[in-house]
N, C-alpha and C positions, 0 to 999 in steps of 0.2 A: 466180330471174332476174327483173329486173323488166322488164316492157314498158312501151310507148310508145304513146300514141295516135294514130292512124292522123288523126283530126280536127284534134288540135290541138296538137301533138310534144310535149306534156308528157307524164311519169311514169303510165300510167293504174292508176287504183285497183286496189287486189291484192286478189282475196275476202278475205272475211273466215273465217279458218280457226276452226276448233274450240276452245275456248278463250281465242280472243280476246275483248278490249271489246269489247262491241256499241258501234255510232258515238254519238258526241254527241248529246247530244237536249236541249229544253229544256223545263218545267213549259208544262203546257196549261192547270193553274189553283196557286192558293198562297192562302195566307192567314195570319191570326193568330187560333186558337183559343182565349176564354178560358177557363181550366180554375179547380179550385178554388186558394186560397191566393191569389189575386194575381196569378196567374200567368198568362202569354199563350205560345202553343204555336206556332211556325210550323209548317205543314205544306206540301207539295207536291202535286201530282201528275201523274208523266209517261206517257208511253207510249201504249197504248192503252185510252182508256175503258170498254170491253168489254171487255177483258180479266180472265185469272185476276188477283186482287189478289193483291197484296203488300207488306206492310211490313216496313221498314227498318229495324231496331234499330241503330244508330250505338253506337263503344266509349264509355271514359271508366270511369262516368260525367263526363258532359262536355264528348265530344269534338264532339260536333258532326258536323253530315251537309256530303258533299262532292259537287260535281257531277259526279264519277267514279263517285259508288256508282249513278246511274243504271245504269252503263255494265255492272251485273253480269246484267240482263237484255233480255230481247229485248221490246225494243218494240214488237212486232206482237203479241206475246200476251199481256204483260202491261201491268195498269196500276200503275201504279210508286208506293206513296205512301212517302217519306221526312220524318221530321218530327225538329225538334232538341228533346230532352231540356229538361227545366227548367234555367233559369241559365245556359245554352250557346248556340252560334250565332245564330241570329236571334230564339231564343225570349227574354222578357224578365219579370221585370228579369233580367239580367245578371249571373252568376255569384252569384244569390242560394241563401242554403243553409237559407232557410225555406221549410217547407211543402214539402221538398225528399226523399224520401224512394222507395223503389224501389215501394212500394203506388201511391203519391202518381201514379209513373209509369204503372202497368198501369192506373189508372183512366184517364189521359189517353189512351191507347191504343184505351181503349171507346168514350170519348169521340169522340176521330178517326173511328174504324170508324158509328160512330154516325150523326155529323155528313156524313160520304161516302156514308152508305146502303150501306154493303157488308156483305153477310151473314157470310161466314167470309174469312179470307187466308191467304197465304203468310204466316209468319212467319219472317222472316232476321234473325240477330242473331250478331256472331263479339266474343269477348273479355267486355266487361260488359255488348255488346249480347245477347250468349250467353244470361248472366244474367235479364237482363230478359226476353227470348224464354220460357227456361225459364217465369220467374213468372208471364209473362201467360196461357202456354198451359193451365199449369196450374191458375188461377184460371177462366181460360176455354176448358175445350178446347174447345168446341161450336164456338168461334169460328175454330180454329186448324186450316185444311188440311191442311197440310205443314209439318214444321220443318228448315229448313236451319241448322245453328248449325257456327261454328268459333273454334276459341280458348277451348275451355270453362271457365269462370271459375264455382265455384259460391258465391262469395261469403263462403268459410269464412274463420276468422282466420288459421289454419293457410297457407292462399294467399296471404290478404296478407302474412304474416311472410314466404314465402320471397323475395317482391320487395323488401320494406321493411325484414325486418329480418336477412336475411343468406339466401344460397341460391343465386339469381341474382351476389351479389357476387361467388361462388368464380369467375365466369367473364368477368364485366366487371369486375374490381376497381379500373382506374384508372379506371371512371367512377363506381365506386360510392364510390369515394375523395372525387370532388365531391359528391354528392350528400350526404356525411359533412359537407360540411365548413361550411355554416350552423348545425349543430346541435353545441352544446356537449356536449364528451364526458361529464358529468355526467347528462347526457337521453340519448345514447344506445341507455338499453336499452329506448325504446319510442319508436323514429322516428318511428309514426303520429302519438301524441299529442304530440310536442316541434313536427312541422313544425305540426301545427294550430292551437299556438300562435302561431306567425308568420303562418301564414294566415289567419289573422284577426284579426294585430295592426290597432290605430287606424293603424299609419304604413303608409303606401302605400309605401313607399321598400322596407320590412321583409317585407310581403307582395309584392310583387313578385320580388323576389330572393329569397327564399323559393320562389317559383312557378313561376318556370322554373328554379329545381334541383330542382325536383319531376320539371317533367314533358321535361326533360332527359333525365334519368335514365331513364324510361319509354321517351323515342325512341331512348336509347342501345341498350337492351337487346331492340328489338322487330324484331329481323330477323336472320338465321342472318350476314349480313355487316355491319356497322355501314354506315348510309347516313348519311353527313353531310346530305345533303339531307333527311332524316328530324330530323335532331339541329337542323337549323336551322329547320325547320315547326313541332316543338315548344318550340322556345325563342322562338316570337315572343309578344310580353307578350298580345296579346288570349287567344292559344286559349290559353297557358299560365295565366293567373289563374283563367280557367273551368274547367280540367281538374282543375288542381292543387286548388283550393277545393272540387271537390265530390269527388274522389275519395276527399281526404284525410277528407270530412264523413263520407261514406259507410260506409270501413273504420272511421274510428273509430266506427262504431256496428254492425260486422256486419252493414252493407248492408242491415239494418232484418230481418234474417231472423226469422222465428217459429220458436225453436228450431234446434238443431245438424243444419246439414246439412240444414236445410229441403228444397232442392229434388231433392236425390237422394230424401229420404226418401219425399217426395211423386211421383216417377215413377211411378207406377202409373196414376195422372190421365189420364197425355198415353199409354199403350202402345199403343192404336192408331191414335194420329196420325205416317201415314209420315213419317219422319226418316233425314236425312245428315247426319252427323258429321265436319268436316275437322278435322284440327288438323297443323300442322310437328312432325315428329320430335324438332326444336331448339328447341322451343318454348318459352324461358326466361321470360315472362312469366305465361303460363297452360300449366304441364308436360304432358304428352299424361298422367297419368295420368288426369288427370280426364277427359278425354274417355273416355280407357275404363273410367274407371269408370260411364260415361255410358252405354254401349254394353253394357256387361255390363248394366245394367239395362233396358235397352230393346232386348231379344235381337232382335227385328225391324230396327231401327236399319241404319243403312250406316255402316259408320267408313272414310275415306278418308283414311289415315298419309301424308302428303306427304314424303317422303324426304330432300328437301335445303332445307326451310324452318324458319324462325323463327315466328314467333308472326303478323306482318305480314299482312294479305291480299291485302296490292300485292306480293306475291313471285310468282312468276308460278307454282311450281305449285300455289299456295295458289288462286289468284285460278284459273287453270284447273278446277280440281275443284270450285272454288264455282259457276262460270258451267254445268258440266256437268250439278250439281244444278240451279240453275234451269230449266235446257234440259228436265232431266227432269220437272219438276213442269209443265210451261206449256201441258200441255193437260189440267191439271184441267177445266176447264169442255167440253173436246170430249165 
């Protein structure tokens, strides 16, 4: 029931329940980090400056950070860093795929951590930000608190074939139908490498339209109900060239992994750094097996199965079970 304010007859504010967004908030500092390759790094950071840290792994790779993923913590206790990936959002140049690589990433990350003076953080990462999370903890646990990860992606070829080369289709087929339909049926029997081709054809006309049936296809399939408002967020040409060009860089090189199944192989690294595990039941982009196979290996682990979600972590009980992890980690430093 909503009330009314006694002062001024509008609507008055309704708490804020349990699983909601924390409010709007805005960067108390930003900047542009040069890292190696060329490359310039935006970073952020909101919340509060004494705060537990935490950073932000955004999906993709690509996708780029949004001023909602603030919104997954409480700003009284943490400080909030988000920063965009190479080639993506604000970081520049712009959808470049040199110097572009998932190492190339965990270094910028130390980099960040470095350049903030922060000793260890929260590490949050869901989908390819999953990924990255993984790699960087594991490279650095010393540095990595807590892991919050959902959408567990571990980078295998095996993952990308079920998005890219048939799996996901048995369930979206008319959208995997567009998605077919740049690529000459002679290519194919390896979508990765056919669309790569166009994505980095010399015509901008060719890589464009190439680029939002990429990452089309990706908004089609990323939520237990189809969001047109999703289908249209991914098909606008800026985020869809960045996403599309580095995802397609990325798979077709096995996400630069050392070795099969690098980072399950490598869990023993991170075993005692406390970890929650969410992923949607329906999760046709990143399948909950990985997640538990994520969790059978790090028997310490919290796996939290969201029952009526997709892959998304704008679906509300995705995005609930993530904000409950945060809530629980945010008195690291008490």
């Amino acid at each position: 029931m909503n009330t009314v304010s006694a002062l001024t007859g509008e609507p008055a504010a309704q708490p804020r329940q349990d699983g909601d967004f924390y409010p709007e908030i805005e960067p108390f500092d930003s900047g542009m980090l040069p890292v190696s390759g060329g490359h310039q790094i935006y970073y952020e950071q909101s919340g509060n400056p004494n705060g537990v840290a935490v950073v932000f792994c955004h999906g993709g790779p690509g996708g780029g950070t949004e001023p909602s993923y603030r919104r997954m913590f409480n700003p009284e206790k943490y400080r909030i860093v988000l920063f965009d990936q190479r080639g993506c959002g604000k970081s520049l140049p712009y959808a470049s795929l040199d110097n572009n690589t998932t190492w190339d990433l965990v270094a910028d990350m130390e980099r960040i951590r470095q350049h903030l003076g922060i000793e260890s953080w929260v590490v949050f990462g869901g989908s390819w930000g999953s990924t990255l999370a993984l790699a960087y903890a594991e490279t650095h646990p010393e540095r990595a608190s807590a892991l919050i990860l959902r959408g567990i992606f571990f980078g295998t070829k095996e993952e990308c074939d079920w998005l890219y080369q048939g799996g996901a289709s048995n369930v979206f087929p008319e959208y995997w139908e567009a998605f077919l339909k740049p690529i000459r049926v002679a290519d194919r029997g390896n979508m990765v490498a056919a669309y790569y081709k166009l994505l980095t054809s010399p015509n901008p006309t060719i890589r464009l339209r190439a680029a939002k049936a990429w990452s089309i296809w990706e908004g089609s399939s990323s939520k237990l109900f189809v969001d047109e408002k999703l289908r249209s967020r991914f098909a606008a040409d800026h985020f869809a060239v960045a996403i599309a060009r580095i995802e397609c860089h990325y798979f077709l090189n096995n996400c630069f992994m050392r070795g099969r199944n690098q980072l399950l192989r490598n869990v023993r690294r991170i075993s005692h750094i406390p970890c929650v595990i969410v992923n949607g039941r329906y999760d046709m982009v990143c399948p909950i097996s990985a997640a538990y196979a994520l969790h059978k290996a790090l028997p310490d682990s919290e796996l939290v199965i969201v029952p009526d979600a997709g892959h998304s972590m704008s679906e509300v009980g995705t995005r609930r079970a993530l904000i409950a992890a945060t809530d629980k980690f945010s008195s690291l430093n008490d």
